[in-house]
Every structure is written in structure tokens, then in C-alpha cells.
N, C-alpha and C positions, 0 to 999 in steps of 0.2 A: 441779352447781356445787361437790361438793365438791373440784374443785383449789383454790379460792381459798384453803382452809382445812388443804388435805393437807399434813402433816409433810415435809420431804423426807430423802428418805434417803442413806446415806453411798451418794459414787460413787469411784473412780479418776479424776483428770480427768487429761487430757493434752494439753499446750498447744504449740505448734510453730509458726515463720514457714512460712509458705506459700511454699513455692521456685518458681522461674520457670515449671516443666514443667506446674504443676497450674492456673495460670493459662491453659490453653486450656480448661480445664474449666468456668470460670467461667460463661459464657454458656448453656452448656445446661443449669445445675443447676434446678431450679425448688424453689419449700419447701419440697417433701418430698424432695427428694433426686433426684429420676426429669425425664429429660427431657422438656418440658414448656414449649411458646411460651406468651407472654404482652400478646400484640398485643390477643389480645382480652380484655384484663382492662377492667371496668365500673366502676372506683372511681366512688363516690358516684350512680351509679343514670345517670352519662352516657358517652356513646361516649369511650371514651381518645384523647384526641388526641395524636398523634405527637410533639409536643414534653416528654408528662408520662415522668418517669422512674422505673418500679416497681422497680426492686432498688437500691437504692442502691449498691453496691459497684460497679457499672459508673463511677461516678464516680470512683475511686480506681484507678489506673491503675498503680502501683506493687505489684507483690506482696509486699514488703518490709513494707508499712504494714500485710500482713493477717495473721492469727490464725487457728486451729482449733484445738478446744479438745474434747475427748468429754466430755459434759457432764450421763449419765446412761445406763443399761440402758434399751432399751427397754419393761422390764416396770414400768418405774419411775414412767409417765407412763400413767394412764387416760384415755378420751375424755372431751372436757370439763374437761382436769384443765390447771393453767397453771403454770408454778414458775418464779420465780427464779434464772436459773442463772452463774456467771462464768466468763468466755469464755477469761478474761486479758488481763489492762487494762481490764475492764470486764464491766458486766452487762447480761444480756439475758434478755427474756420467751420464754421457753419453753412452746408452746401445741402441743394433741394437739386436734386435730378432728376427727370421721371416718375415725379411722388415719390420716390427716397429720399431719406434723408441721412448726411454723411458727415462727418466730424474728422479736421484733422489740424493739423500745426498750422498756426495762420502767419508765420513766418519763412520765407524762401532760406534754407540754413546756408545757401552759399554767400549773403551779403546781406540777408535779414530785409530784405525787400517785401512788405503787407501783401500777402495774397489776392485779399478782398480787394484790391486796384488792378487785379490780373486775370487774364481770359478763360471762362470756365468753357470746357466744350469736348465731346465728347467722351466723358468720364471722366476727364483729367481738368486741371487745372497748370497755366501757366504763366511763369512770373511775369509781374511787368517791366522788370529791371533789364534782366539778360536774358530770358526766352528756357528757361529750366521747367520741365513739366515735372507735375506730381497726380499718380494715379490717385484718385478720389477713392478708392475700396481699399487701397491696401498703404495708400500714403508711400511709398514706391517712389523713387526717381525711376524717370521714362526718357528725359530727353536733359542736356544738360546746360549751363559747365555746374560743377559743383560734385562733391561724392557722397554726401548726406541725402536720408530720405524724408520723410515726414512723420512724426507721433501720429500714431491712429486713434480714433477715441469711437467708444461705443453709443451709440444713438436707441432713445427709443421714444417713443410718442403713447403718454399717460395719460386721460382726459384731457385730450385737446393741447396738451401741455408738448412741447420738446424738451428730449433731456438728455442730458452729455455725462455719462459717466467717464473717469478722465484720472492715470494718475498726478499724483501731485509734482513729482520728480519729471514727469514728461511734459506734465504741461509748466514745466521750466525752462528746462531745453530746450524743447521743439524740434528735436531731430533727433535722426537715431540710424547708427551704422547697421545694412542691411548682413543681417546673420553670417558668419562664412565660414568654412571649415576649416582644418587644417592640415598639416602634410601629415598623410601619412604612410609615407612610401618612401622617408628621406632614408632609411637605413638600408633601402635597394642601386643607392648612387654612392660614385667615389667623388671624392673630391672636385673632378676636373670633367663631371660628367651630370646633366640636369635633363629636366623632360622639355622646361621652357625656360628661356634665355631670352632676356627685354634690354636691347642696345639702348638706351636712355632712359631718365627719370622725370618726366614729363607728365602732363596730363595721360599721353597716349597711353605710356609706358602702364602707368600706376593704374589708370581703367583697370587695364586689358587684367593684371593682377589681381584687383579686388575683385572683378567679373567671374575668373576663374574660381577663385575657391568662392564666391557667390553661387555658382552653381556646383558645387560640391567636387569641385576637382582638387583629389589631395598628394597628388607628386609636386617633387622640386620644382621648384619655382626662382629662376636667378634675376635679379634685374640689377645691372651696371650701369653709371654717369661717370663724366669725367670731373662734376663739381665734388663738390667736398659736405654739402650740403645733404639733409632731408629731401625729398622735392616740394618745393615753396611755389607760394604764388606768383608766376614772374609779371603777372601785368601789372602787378603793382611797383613792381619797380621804378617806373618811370612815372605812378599816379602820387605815390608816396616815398620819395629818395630817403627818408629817413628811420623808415619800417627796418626793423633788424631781422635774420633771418630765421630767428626763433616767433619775430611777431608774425610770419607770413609762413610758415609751416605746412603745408599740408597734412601730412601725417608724420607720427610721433615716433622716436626710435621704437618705443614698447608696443606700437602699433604692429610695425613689420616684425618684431620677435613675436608677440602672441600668433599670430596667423601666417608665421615660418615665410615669410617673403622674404630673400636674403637681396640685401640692397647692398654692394658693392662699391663702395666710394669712391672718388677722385682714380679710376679703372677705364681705361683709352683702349678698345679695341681697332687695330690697325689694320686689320684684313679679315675677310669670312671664306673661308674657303666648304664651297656647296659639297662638293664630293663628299667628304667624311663629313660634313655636316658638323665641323668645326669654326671657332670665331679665335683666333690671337690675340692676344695682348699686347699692349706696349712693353709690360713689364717681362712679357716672357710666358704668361701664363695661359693655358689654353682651354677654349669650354665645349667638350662635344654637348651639342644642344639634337632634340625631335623636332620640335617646331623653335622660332626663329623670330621675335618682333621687333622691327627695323624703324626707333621712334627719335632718332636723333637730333630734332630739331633743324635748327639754321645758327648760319657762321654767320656774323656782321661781315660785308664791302668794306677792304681797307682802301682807307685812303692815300690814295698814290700822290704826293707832294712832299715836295723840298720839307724836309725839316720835322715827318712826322713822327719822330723820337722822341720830340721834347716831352717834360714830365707835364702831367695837368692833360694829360688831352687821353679821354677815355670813348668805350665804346657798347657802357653800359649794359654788362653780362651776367654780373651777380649783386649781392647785397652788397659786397663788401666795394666794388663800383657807385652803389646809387650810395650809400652812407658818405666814402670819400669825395663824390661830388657835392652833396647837399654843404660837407662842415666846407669845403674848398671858397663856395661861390658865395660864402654870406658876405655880404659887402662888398663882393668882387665885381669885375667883368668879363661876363661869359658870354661865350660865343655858340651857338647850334649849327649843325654842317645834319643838314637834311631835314624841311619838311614833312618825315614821315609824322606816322601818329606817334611813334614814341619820342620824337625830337620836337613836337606839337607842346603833346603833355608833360616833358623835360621842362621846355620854356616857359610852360602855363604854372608849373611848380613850383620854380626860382624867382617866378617877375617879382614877387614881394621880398624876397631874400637875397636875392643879389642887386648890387646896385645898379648894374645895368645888363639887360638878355640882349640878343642879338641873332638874328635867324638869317641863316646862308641855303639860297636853294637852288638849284637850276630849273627848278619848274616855277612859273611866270604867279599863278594862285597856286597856294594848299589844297590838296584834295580833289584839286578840278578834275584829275583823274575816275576818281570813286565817287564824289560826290556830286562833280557837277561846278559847272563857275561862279552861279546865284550861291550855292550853301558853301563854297568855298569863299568867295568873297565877303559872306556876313562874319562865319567865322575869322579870316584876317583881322576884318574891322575890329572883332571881340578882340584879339589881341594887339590890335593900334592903342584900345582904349585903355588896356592894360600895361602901357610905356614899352610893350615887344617893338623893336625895328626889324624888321623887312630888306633884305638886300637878295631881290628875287631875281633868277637870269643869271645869276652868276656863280663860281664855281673857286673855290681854294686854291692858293697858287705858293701859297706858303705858308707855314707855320713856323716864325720867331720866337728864341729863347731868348733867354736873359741869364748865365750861368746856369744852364740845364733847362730852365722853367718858362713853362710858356707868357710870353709879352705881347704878341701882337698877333692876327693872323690876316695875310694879304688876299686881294682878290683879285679875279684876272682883271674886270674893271676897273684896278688898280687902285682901286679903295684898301685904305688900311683900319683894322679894327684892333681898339685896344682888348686884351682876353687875357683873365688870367686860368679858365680852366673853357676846356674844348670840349663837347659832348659833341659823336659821328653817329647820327643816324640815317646812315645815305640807301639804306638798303643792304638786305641781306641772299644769302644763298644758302641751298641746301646742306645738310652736314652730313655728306656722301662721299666724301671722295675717297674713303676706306674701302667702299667696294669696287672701284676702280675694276678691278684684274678677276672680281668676284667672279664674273657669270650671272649677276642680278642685272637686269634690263635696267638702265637707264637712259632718260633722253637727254638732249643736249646741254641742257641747263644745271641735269645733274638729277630734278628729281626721278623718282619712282615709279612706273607706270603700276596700277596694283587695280584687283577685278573690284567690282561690288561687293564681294567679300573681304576685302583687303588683303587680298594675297598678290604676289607680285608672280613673274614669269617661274618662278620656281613653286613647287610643291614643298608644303611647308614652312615656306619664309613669307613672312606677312612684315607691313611695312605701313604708318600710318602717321597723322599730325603731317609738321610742315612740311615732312620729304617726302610728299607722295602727290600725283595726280590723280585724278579716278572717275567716273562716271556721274555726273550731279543730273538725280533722275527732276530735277526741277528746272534744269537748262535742256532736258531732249536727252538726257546723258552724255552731255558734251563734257569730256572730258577737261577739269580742271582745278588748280591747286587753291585749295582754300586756307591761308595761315591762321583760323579762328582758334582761340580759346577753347569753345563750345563743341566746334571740329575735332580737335584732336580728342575729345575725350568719346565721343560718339565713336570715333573710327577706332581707337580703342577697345573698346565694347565687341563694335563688330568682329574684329580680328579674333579677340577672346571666343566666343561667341563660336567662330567658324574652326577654332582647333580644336574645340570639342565637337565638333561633327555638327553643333545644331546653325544648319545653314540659313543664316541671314543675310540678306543684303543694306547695304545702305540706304536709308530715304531720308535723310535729315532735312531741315532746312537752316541753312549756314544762318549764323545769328553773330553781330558784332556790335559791341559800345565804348564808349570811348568818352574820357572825363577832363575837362579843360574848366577852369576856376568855376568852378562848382556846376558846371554844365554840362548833363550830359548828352552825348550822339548815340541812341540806338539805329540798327541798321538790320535788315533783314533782306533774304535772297539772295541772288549773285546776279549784282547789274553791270556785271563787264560788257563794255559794245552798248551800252545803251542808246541809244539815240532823240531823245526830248524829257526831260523833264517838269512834270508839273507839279508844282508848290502851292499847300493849303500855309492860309496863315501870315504873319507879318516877321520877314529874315530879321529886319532893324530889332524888333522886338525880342529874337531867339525863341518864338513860341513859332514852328514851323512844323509841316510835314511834308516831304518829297516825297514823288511816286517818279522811278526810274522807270522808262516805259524802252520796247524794242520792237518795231513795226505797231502792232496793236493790242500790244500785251503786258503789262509790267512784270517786272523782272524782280525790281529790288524796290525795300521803301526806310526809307530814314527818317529820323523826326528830334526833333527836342522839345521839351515840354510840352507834348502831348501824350503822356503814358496813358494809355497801354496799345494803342495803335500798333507800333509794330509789332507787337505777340498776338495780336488779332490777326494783322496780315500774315503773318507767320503760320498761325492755324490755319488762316484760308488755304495758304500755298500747301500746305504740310496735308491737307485732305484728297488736293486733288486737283484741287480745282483754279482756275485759270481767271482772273480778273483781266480782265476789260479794261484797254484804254478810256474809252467812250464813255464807261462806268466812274471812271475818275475825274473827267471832266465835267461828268454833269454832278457828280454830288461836291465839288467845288464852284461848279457854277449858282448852287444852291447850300454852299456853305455849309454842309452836313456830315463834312469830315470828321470835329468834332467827337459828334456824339455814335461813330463806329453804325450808325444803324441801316447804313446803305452796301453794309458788306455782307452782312446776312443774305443769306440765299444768291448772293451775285456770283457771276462766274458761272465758266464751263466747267464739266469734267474731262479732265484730258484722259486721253486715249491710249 
């Protein structure tokens, strides 16, 4: 791994349009330079289908728009080794694997996070932000969150020279939506009848969609929300309250008309009935569906006390929520009712803009659940120093107006606080209770029990994101509910994936982050049940890394300011292989957390 870290060295570059004569050469170059079909390339572990497009420069048909550029000696680049390099008019990731050499967007396009600081390892490369892989041969999203894949660029080695052929337009962008088909079977449906039907607009939802006509599937396609919304990005919600919902978009109206996904706006399905393989509407309206994807997210916990009518007291579910809370609280005083992470980064949002935050929790530290009490405690103190007050142990006993508006809110401690706007993030639940009377299996809590394929107790209804539990082949396939970001779009995938027959399971490894004044928490695994924690690093500082261990194994590991740690651990986990308590403690005992090079080769293969 040390290219992520390798110095680069001075080169000669040489930059040139590319004349008409060398445009027959196009089609035979492959990334390394050497002629080399690509029919049978495997992005994401499925059969390529004829409509997906691996070199992107085949899409640029002008040789005018294109570039070559010598962009280093080849003694200049080790295997394993990834650099930064400019092409002219732009930059591209420059990757050495096995003596190939491979070119592609050196930007992650779901938050533009540098590649070159993220973990290159078996063919792919992964970001150091949020744990998104990108296949090195075809530039292909593999693992997520995000729905963009990478520009590809063509590689070849010239006396001793590397050189990046690249167009200009791509190496702008740096990303680029993977090819997808379109319906063409909508004039075999009536109005009230579809082949797939997607209960929500979520990450889950919107995969599962793009996945399908990604692999050339071209029947109806329905997907319904109850927002009124595009599907946005909700985690921003609470990182940025004052993001409009046009700034946080996912995809565009003209997105889901070109590629025939009908998206159903502010549409409340109230029951499914499996029999006729029908879903109702609130309004009346009915959808016989074939298969069935059940991505409904989670309701907020309301809050059961005296008084919680008053206006000003939200619970943080759309744009038009964080917008009215952001203009509410300038100057004001606000109050947060839950510790979660969205009531975390609610508070970590406002401490400059309101004149005073205020956090209500009934658990004693932040986090100490997920995290631990050490990285819960350092984070609190990060928010002591930022004028946050703490009123931990304790629980809402009242919410006071003032002619409608909220004035005060009590606690059972009998503490009173002044508040002029209330943000509840006490915890949420499943958004199932529409299947109630269904005949889809659920457990007590409400979610979804659903296979490795994401299919639930029924044949043909699949079910995935926060209302589902499932097998996590990284816990032994202990069943359990993951609410990531990153989660819901993988299980998306899958679900897509398994209604067209090509049977996958899931192997992800859960990946979460989390952004409080300018700091962020990456996390990898699933360390529920942990039992000891060890800490590289100094908490006071915020330059940390925990390793969640469970008997003599680690489970999960979280960090700040040490990127790319946890996408390293991520890959570990994500190969197979089983780190070692004993392994953790000795390369802290010898301070080599660091520089990542005690995780190579560590670790068992589980069985």
C-alpha cells in the first residue's frame, strides 16, 4: 500500500490532441496498453450485458476532444503503487497492478473524496471517505454509497514512457452513469398493472431500479414515496440544514423519464395484499405488481409528553424540516431530545447559529452504545468545547408554549430549559405497519426477516434498507439490521440482481460516517456485543483509531483522522479474513497502526 503515500517524482510530461490517424487504434488499446477484448469483463461479480459500456472514450467520437499526455517513467510507478497524474485539462488516477497499468477518475463522484488516499487491493480501489469501491478495468461502481462509476482512460507504455490517452469532457467530470436500457414492453401493461413495483424512494429503492435496466431489463418499472420529492440525499439533512432539495438531488426528473422509471410522488401505499399480488393505495389506486421491493425506510419515535403540539418542535424528515429549522434557531434557543447521530450533527450544525444548543438524553455518554465510552467521552468533550450543554439521564416531561409556540421544555429532573425550536431524534422504527394483515413475515419490532438474497418469507417480494434484518456473513450470519447509508444501496442491488434470476448473495461490509464540526467518524463492521476496546492514538487530540474486539476477534473499527484505516480494515474484513485481537495489540504496542502495514497478510481465513 505504500503508493497511497509515495512522494511523486518529477517527470517530462507531454501533452498533444490526438489526430485523426491514431483514432483507429482506439478500440484495440486495452489498460495496459496491449491488445486485449473486453466482452468478457465481470464488473460487479455479474455477466456484462451488451448494453453496459467499459471504456468510456468509445462514447466520444470526435478525436479533437481527446488528449495524451506521458505522464511518468515506467520505473516511477511500483506494483500496488496509485499517483495522481495530469493528463491536460485534467486529472487522472494512475494505478500499477501486476505490471498493468490502469487509468481512471481520481475522484470518488459520491463526495469527490482523492482516490490516491484510498485502498488499492484486489483490482479495485476504495475510497477513503465512505468505503465506495471502483473496479480498476472498467472504472465500474462495486460497492457503495453513491450511484456514479468512474471515467476510464486508456493506458499504454511508449519507450519506457506511460501514457494516458483521456477524453477532455471526462476528464472533467470524472464520472459517468453506467449505460442502461430502456422499457420496452410498457405498451404490454395497463395502467394499474407493472412487472416491478418499489414501495419507497431511497437509496434501496432507486439501486434496485438503476440495477435493472443496468442489466438490460426493459418491462415496467413503478417506484412510489410518500415525499413529494426527487429522492435526495437524506444524510445531509442533519449535516447541512440549509441544503435545499434541489441542492441534494439524487437524480433529476429528466433522469427517470429518459430510462422510463415512473416515480410516483407523495403515493401512501396502505396494504399489499400477496394473493393477487396487489399493493392499495391510500388514494384508491391499486398496482398489480410480479415482483415486489419493500424499501420503506423508518418512521421517527414520537414523543409521548404533555404539550407536544406546540409549533417549533420538529422531527426532522424532509428538506423543507431542516430548511425551517436552520432559518428558526438563528439566534434562538434550541433544544435536541436524543443523542442519536442525527441529533449529534443537528447540534454540531446550529452551536454557531443559535445562540444557545442544548442536548436531552437518557443515555449517561453519546455513543457509548456503538462506540464505546473512551470515543464517546472525547466526542462529548468536542462538543463542551463547542458551548453544546449536556443534560444526560434525563428525559422530557414537558413541552411549553407561549400562544401556540414553543417557550420552554421541562425535564423530569426538573430542570427547566429555555427553547425556542425542538429537534426529536430519540430513535426511530420500521415503516411497516402497512403490512400488518399482509402475510409478509415480520418480527416483533416490526422489521423484515429477508434471505441472503433479499427476498422475505414470500416468493417474489423482496424487502431491503432499514426494514429488513438478514444474514451478515461478517457476524457468522447472525442475523441483523444494519440502517447504513451504504447498506441500503448494496441490498438494493442484490434484490435487483435476484428478480432477474442472476442469483447473488449478500457479502458487504457495513461501512458508516458521521460529520460533527468538521470532524469526521468513519466506522466499519458491525460491533454490536463488543466486548473491549482498543485505542491507537491520542482521543484529547481527535486523531484516533478503535478496534471493537468480541472474544478474540475484532468486529468493527472506527477512526478519525486517520484515513484510510478503516477502508483498509474494510478490505481486510470484506476478503475473508479474520483479524486477531493479539494482532491489534501488538502493532499498538509498537505504534504501527499508522502506517496500515501490520494488516497485510494478517489474519485468518474464515471458514
Amino acid at each position: 500500500m505504500g503508493g497511497c503515500f509515495s512522494k511523486p517524482k518529477p517527470v517530462e510530461v507531454k501533452i498533444e490532441v490526438v489526430v485523426p490517424e491514431k483514432e483507429k487504434e482506439q478500440d484495440k488499446m486495452s489498460p495496459n496498453g496491449t491488445a486485449s477484448p473486453v466482452a468478457n469483463c465481470k464488473p460487479n461479480g455479474t455477466t456484462k450485458h451488451p448494453c453496459d459500456e467499459s471504456l468510456a472514450l468509445s462514447a466520444y467520437q470526435n478525436p479533437r476532444d481527446l488528449v495524451e499526455a506521458a505522464v511518468c517513467h515506467v520505473r516511477d510507478l511500483e506494483n500496488g503503487q496509485m499517483r495522481e497524474v495530469d493528463v491536460g485539462g485534467g486529472k487522472a488516477l494512475l494505478i500499477k497492478e501486476h505490471g498493468e497499468y490502469s487509468a481512471i477518475s481520481h475522484k470518488c463522484p459520491h463526495y469527490g473524496a482523492p482516490l490516491v488516499k484510498g485502498v488499492l487491493s484486489g483490482g479495485r480501489v476504495r475510497c477513503p471517505w465512505h468505503g465506495a469501491c471502483f473496479s480498476i478495468a472498467t472504472g465500474d461502481i462495486e460497492d457503495f454509497p453513491g450511484l456514479d462509476s468512474l471515467e476510464k482512460f486508456q493506458v499504454r507504455v511508449e519507450k519506457d514512457k506511460v501514457i494516458i490517452r483521456a477524453n477532455k469532457q471526462a476528464l472533467q467530470t470524472q464520472k459517468r452513469t453506467r449505460r442502461m436500457t430502456k422499457c420496452t414492453g410498457l405498451s404490454n401493461y395497463s395502467a394499474g398493472v407493472t412487472s416491478v413495483l418499489i414501495i419507497g424512494a431511497g437509496p434501496a429503492g432507486l439501486v434496485c431500479a438503476e440495477t435493472l435496466r443496468q442489466e438490460g431489463f426493459g418491462d415496467r418499472i413503478v417506484m412510489c414515496t410518500v415525499d413529494k420529492h426527487q429522492p435526495y440525499d437524506r444524510p445531509k439533512l442533519s449535516k447541512s440544514l440549509e441544503s435545499t432539495a434541489e441542492q441534494i438531488t439524487l437524480r433529476s426528473k429528466e433522469f427517470f423519464q429518459k430510462y422510463e422509471i415512473e416515480l410516483l410522488k407523495e403515493k401512501e401505499v396502505v396494504t399489499v395484499d400477496i394473493k393477487t399480488k396487489t399493493a392499495i393505495f391510500k388514494d384508491g389506486l391499486k398496482m398489480v405488481y410480479k415482483n415486489l421491493l419493500i424499501a420503506t425506510g423508518s418512521s421517527p419515535k414520537l414523543l409521548n409528553c404533555k404539550g407536544r403540539d406546540v409549533e417549533n418542535v420538529f422531527y426532522l424528515r424532509t428538506p423543507e424540516d431542516a430548511n425551517c429549522i436552520a432559518k428558526l434557531a438563528n439566534n434562538k434557543n434550541v433544544v435536541v431530545v436524543g443523542a442519536s447521530y442525527v441529533g449529534m450533527e443537528v447540534a454540531a450544525y446550529l452551536a454557531e447559529k443559535a445562540h444557545s444548543v442544548s442536548v436531552v438524553s437518557q443515555e449517561d455518554i453519546p455513543f457509548r452504545k456503538a462506540l464505546g465510552e473512551k470515543v464517546g467521552r472525547a466526542i462529548m468533550k468536542m462538543f463542551d468545547n463547542n458551548r453544546i450543554k449536556f443534560y444526560m439521564l434525563n428525559e422530557v416531561l414537558e413541552l411549553r408554549g407561549q400562544q401556540g409556540k414553543l417557550k420552554e421544555v421541562v425535564l423530569n429532573s426538573g430542570k427547566v430549559l429555555r427553547a425556542d425550536v425542538c429537534i426529536i431524534g430519540a430513535g426511530v422504527s420500521p415503516a411497516t405497519s402497512f403490512l400488518k394483515h399482509s402475510g409478509i413475515s415480520m418480527d416483533s419490532k416490526g422489521f423484515i426477516p429477508v434471505s441472503k438474497t433479499m427476498q422475505s418469507n414470500v416468493p417474489g417480494v423482496f424487502a431491503a434498507g432499514d426494514v429488513v434484518t438478514f444474514p451478515l456473513a461478517l457476524r457468522s450470519n447472525k442475523r441483523v439490521n444494519v440502517p447504513h447509508w451504504q447498506m441500503a444501496h448494496m441490498q438494493g442491488r442484490i434484490a435487483a440482481l435476484n428478480m432477474l434470476g442472476q442469483a447473488t448473495e449478500i457479502n458487504t461490509v457495513p461501512y458508516f460516517w458521521t460529520a460533527m464540526f468538521g470532524k469526521s467518524i468513519r466506522y466499519a463492521g458491525h460491533g454490536e456485543g463488543f466486548d473491549s476496546v482498543i485505542i491507537q492514538g491520542d482521543l484529547d487530540e481527535l486523531k484516533f483509531v478503535a478496534f471493537y474486539t468480541k472474544s478474540e476477534e475484532v468486529i468493527a473499527v472506527a477512526s478519525m483522522n486517520y484515513d484510510p484505516i478503516v477502508s483498509k480494515v474494510a478490505e481486510v474484513f470484506g476478503s475473508g479474513r479474520t483479524i486477531r485481537k493479539r494482532d491489534v495489540e501488538m502493532s499498538v504496542r509498537h505504534g504501527k497502526t499508522g502506517d496500515m502495514s501490520w494488516l497485510i497478510g494478517k489474519g485468518t481465513q474464515q471458514l
